[in-house]
C-alpha positions in Angstrom: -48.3 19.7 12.1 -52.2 20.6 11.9 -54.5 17.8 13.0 -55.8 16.3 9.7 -51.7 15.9 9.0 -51.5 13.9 12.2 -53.7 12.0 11.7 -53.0 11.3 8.1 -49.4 10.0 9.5 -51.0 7.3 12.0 -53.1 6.1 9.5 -49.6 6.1 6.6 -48.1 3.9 9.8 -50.8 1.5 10.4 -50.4 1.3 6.4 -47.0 0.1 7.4 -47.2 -2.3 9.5 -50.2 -3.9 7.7 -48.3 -4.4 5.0 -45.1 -5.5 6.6 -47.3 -8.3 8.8 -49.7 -8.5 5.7 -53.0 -7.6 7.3 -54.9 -7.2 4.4 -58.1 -6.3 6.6 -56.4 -3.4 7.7 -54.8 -2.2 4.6 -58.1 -1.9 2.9 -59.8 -0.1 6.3 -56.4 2.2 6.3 -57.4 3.2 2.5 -60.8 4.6 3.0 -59.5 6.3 6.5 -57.1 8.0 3.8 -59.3 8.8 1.0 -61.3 10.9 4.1 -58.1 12.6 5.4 -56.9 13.8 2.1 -59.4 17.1 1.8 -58.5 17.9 5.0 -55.2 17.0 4.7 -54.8 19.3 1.2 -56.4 22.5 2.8 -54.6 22.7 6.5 -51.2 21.1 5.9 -48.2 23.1 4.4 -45.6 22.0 2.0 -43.1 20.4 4.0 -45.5 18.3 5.5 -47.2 17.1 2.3 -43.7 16.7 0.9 -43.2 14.4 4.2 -46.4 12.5 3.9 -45.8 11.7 0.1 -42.5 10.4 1.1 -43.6 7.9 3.6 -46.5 7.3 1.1 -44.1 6.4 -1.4 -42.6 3.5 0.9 -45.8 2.0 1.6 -46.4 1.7 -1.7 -43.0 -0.2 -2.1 -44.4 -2.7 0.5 -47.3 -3.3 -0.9 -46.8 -3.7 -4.4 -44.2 -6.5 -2.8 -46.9 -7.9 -0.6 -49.4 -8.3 -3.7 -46.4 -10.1 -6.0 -46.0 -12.4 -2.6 -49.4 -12.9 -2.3 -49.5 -13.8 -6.2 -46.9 -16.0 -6.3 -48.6 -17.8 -2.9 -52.1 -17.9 -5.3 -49.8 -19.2 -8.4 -50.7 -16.0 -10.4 -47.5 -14.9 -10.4 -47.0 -13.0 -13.4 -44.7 -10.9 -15.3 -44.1 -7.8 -14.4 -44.0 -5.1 -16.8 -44.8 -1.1 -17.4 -47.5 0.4 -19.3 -47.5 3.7 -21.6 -47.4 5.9 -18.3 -44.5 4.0 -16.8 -46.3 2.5 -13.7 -46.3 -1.6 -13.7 -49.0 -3.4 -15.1 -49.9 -7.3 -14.4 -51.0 -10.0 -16.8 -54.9 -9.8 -18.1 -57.3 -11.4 -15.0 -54.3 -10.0 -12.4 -55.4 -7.1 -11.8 -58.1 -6.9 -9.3 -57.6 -9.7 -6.6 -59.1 -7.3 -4.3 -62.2 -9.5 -2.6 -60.7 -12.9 -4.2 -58.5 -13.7 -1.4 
């Protein structure tokens, strides 16, 4: 595994356990770490490993999307969940940017 592929899976496992122990702090510091890794990330790494990384991506996103709908219901915002055109879930008008509200 190259080194920009390491490093991308600490920072998809610090992902985890901010979400599971709901550090928001960290999950928005773990985002940019990401968003930094991924041009490395796309020229190093090999197939496998991308395939890998998206899978554990994949989960994070599972417990985060549950963290946010916890964290709305907490705020009494929860709201309906639904799917948009492109199939990915969409939240009642005003829902959907808490981030810097909480």
């Amino acid at each position: 595994m190259s080194n920009a592929a390491e490093a991308f899976a600490r920072a998809l496992e610090t992902e985890r356990q901010a979400a599971l122990c709901a550090d928001l702090d960290t999950l928005l510091r773990v985002q940019e770490e990401k968003r930094e890794l991924m041009p490395l990330l796309k020229a190093s790494a090999d197939e496998a490993t991308v395939a890998d990384l998206s899978e554990r991506a994949r989960k994070n996103l599972g417990l985060i999307r549950h963290l946010a709908q916890c964290l709305q219901g907490m705020l009494g915002a929860a709201a309906e969940s639904g799917y948009d055109a492109n199939g990915q879930t969409s939240l009642a008008p005003g829902l959907t940017n808490l981030r810097g509200r909480l």
